[in-house]
C-alpha positions, 0 to 999 in steps of 0.5 A: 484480550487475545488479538482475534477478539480484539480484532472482533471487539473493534472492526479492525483487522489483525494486520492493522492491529500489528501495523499500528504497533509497529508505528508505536502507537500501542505497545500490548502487553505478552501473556505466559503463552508468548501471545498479544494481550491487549488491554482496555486501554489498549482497545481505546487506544484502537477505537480512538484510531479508528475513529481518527483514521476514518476521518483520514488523520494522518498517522502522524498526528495521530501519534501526536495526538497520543503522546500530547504534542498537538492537540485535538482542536489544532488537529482537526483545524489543521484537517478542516484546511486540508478538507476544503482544498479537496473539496475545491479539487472536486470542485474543478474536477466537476465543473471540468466533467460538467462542460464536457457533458454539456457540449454533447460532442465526441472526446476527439473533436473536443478542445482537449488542448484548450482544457489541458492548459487550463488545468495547468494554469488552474494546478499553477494556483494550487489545484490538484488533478490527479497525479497520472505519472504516479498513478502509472507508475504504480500500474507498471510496478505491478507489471513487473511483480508479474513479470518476476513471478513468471521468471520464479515459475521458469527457473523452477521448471528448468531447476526439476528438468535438470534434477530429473535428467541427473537422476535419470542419469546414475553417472552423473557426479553429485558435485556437477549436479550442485554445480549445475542447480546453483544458477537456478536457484540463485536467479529464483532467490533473487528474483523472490527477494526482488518480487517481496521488495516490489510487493511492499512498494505496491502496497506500501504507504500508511493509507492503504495500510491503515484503512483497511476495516 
């Protein structure tokens, strides 16, 4: 089975398709033509994925699961602790929105200080509020990924205003206009490089690689 049929049998993208096999958790066969030929078994394997990955199993134990090391039950005991300790986190995080609502007041004559040490003293005994340096930290990542394509556009133009000032000019020599054209393209290659690397840390991580349907 070619991989848009596949990926057509199943609901899961072609990218997580080749995501899962780069963690090594099905190793399709290749066909005369060079081309992914998924097996049945293959495609189980992939049903089985996305079932686990639809109740948020780490990819992780889901590698364990297939090769035998941790079993089914272990698995989903071990998930059930996980599940009630992120219900016990909206549990806090609504009963904070439920107090606020109820006191019918504007945010700045609200106590902000009084709830704010009650989150860390709630965070002190295990509760988690979402992680806002993290969260940020993302947001100014992309920033800079705008930042270094804006950079790219502007060495280009400067690259094609001097290409076309030399040929404008025919006296020009050929090794002054290679000489010239090195530190643009140099700066849009490094920038290009840096960019990638930047764009891989936004979008990386298993969650939001692996649970796109």
């Amino acid at each position: 089975m070619k991989i848009n049929e596949t990926e057509q049998a199943i609901g899961i993208t072609k990218k997580n398709i080749r995501f899962y096999e780069q963690q090594g958790l099905l190793s399709p066969s290749r066909a005369a033509n060079g081309y992914r030929d998924y097996s049945e078994a293959d495609v189980d394997a992939l049903r089985r994925i996305k079932l686990l990955r639809k109740l948020d199993i780490p990819l992780e134990e889901i590698r364990q699961l297939e090769s035998g090391s941790l079993t089914l039950e272990d698995c989903l005991q071990r998930h059930l602790i996980v599940l009630a300790r992120r219900r016990k986190n909206l549990e806090a995080i609504e009963g904070f929105c439920g107090r606020m609502l109820s006191e019918k007041t504007s945010l700045q004559t609200f106590p902000v200080e009084k709830l704010l040490a009650e989150m860390d003293d709630l965070e002190k005994g295990g509760t988690k509020f979402l992680d806002i340096q993290k969260k940020d930290k993302k947001r100014r990542k992309q920033y800079a990924a705008v930042a270094a394509g804006c950079v790219i556009l502007f060495m280009a133009w400067l690259l094609a205003v001097m290409v076309w000032g030399f040929t404008a000019e025919a006296g020009t020599p050929i090794l002054v206009m290679i000489f010239m054209a090195l530190f643009p393209l140099a700066v849009i290659g490094g920038t290009l490089a840096a960019l990638i690397q930047r764009f891989k840390e936004i979008e990386g991580g298993e969650i939001d690689e692996a649970s796109k349907y």
